[in-house]
N, C-alpha and C positions, 0 to 999 in steps of 0.2 A: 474604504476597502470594499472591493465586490462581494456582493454576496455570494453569486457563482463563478469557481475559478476555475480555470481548463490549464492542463498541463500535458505532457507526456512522463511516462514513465521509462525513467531515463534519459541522457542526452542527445539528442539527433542532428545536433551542431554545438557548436562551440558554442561553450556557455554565458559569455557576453553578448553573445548574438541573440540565444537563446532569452535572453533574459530581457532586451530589448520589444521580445514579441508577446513571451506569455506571462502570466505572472505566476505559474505556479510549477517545480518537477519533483515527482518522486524517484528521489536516488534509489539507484539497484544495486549499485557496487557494496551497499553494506551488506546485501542477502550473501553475496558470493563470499565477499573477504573483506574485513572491518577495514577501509585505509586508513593510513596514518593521520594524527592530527594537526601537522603541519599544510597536507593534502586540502584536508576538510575546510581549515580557516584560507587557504589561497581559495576555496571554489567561494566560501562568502565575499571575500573579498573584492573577487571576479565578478561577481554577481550584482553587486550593488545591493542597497537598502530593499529595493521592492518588492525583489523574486522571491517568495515564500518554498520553500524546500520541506517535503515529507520526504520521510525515510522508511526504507524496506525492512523490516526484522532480518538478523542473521539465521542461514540457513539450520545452522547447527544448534538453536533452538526450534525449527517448525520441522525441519526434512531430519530424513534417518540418513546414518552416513550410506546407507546403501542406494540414497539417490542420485543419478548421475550427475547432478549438480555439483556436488562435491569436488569433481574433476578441478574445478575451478579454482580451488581454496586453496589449494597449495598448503595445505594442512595431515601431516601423518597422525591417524588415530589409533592407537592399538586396537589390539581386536577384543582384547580385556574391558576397554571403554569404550565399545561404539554403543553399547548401551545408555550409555550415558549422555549420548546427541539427539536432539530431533525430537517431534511430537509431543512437544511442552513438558519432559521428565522433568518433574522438580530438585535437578542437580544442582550440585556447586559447581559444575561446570557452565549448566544454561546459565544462570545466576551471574556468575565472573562474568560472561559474553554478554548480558544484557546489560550491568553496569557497565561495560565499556561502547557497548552502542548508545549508552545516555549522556555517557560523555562528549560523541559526535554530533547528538540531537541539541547538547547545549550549545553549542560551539556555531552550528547554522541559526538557531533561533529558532526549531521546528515545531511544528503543534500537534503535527498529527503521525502515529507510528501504525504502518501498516504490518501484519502480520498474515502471511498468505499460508498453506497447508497445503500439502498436494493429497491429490484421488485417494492415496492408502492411508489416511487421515481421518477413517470411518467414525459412525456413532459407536463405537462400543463402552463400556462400561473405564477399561481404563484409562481411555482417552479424554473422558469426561474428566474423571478421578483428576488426569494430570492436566486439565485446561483450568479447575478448581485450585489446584494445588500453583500453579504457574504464578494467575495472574492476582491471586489473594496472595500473595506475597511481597510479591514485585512495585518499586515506588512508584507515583504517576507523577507526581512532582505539578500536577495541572496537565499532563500531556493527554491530548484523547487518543487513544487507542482502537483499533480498528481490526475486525478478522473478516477474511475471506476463503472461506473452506470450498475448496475445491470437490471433496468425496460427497458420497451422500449422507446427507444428514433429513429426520423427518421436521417440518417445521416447527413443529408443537416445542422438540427437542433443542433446534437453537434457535427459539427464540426467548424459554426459559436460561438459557446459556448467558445470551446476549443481553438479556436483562441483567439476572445475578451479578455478571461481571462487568456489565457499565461497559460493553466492547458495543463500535459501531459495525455494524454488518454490512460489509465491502462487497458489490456486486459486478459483476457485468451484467446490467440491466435486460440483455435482450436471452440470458437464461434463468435470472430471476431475481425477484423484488426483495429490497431491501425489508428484512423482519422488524428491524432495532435501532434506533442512535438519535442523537441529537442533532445528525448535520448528515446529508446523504454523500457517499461515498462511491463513484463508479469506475471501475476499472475495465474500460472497451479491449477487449483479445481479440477482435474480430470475428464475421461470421460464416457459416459457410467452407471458407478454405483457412479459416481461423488467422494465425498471424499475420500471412501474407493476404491482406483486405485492405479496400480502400472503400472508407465509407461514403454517400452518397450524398450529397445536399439532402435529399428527401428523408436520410435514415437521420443526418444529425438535427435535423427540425424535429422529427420526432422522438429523438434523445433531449432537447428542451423541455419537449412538452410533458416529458413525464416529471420533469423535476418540480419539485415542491415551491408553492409561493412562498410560504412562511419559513422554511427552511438555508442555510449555509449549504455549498454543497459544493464538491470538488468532482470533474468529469477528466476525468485521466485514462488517455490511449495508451497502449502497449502493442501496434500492431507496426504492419513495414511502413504504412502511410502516416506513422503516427502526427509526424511535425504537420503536414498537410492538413490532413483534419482537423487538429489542434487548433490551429490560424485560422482555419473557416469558420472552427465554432465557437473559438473566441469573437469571432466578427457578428457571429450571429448573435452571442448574446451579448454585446452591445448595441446592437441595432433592435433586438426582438424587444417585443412584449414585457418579455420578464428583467430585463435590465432595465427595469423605471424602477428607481429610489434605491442603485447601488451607489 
């Protein structure tokens, strides 16, 4: 098994195709809307044995329903409970959606459960409260878990977070270094014109270079070139340096 594994976030072709080039994709369809479980074993099955699949957390545990993400869900919330979604509340609602997103993570064989935040995801006092309250609750069953906060947070701040809760610190490397984990975790947005980027030979040599000798590590694009990039830097690191004794 490679140490370092590049995927995309999300499918950018059909996923027997898909699965023929890279070894590894993080599903997004579970952030918008949990698919059915028939869904989830046809995309295993599609996939063959090799393709390793991470999964997105559901939105309506990280986002408030007031994100326009939501649009997506096809989910009516009353307005009595939209309190009750988004920003790690330790609901019986986050709760029921997270048991059912571990039902999909069994079903693919997946190891690694990403959980993203968006910008209004600040440091404040109850947001700590409920990332404490969250994920001391919640089973890991052996799964590693992952957070990638988008707002500002001070580092001092999570990276006692990130310890406490055994979460690996999911970055896009070129706005800033991973604090915390056992295995590095990056997710490329693109730079400059952000999603719509196509990175350059010379940028993903130097997305290598920063990755860890001693370390497992996943390099996962989310931008319009994703599949492209994906294929070059899967090339590359089977050809580099760092692909000796995967």
């Amino acid at each position: 098994m490679p140490r370092i594994k590049v995927g995309c976030c999300g499918f950018p072709v059909r996923l027997d195709r898909y699965a023929r080039e890279l070894p590894v994709v993080e599903v997004q369809k579970t952030f918008y809307q949990l698919p059915r479980l028939q869904t989830v074993e046809n995309w295993r099955k599609r996939a063959g044995p090799d393709l390793e699949f991470t999964l997105k957390a559901p939105q309506f545990i990280t986002h408030p329903p007031s994100s326009p993400t939501y649009q997506r869900a096809n989910l009516e919330i009353p307005e009595s409970h939209k309190d009750r979604y988004g920003f790690f509340r330790p609901t019986d609602e986050a709760f029921q959606i997270y048991e059912q997103f571990l039902n999909l993570a069994r079903l693919l064989d997946a190891r690694v459960l990403v959980f993203q935040t968006p910008a209004s995801f600040r440091e404040t006092e109850e947001h700590i409260e409920n990332l404490y309250a969250f994920f001391q609750h919640i089973p890991r069953e052996g799964w590693i878990l992952g957070w990638e906060p988008r707002g500002p947070w001070r580092p001092e701040t999570l990276q006692k977070i990130l310890k406490d809760l055994h979460l690996i610190h999911i970055v896009d490397p070129y706005r800033q270094k991973p604090l915390y984990g056992d295995l590095v975790y990056f997710r490329l947005h693109g730079r400059g014109k952000g999603y719509r980027y196509n990175y350059s030979d010379e940028e993903l040599w130097e997305i290598l270079s920063w990755l860890p000798a001693d370390q497992p590590a996943y390099v996962m694009f989310n931008n319009t070139k994703m599949y492209a990039n994906a294929r070059t830097f899967w090339a590359m690191v089977r050809s580099g340096p760092l692909s000796k004794g995967d």
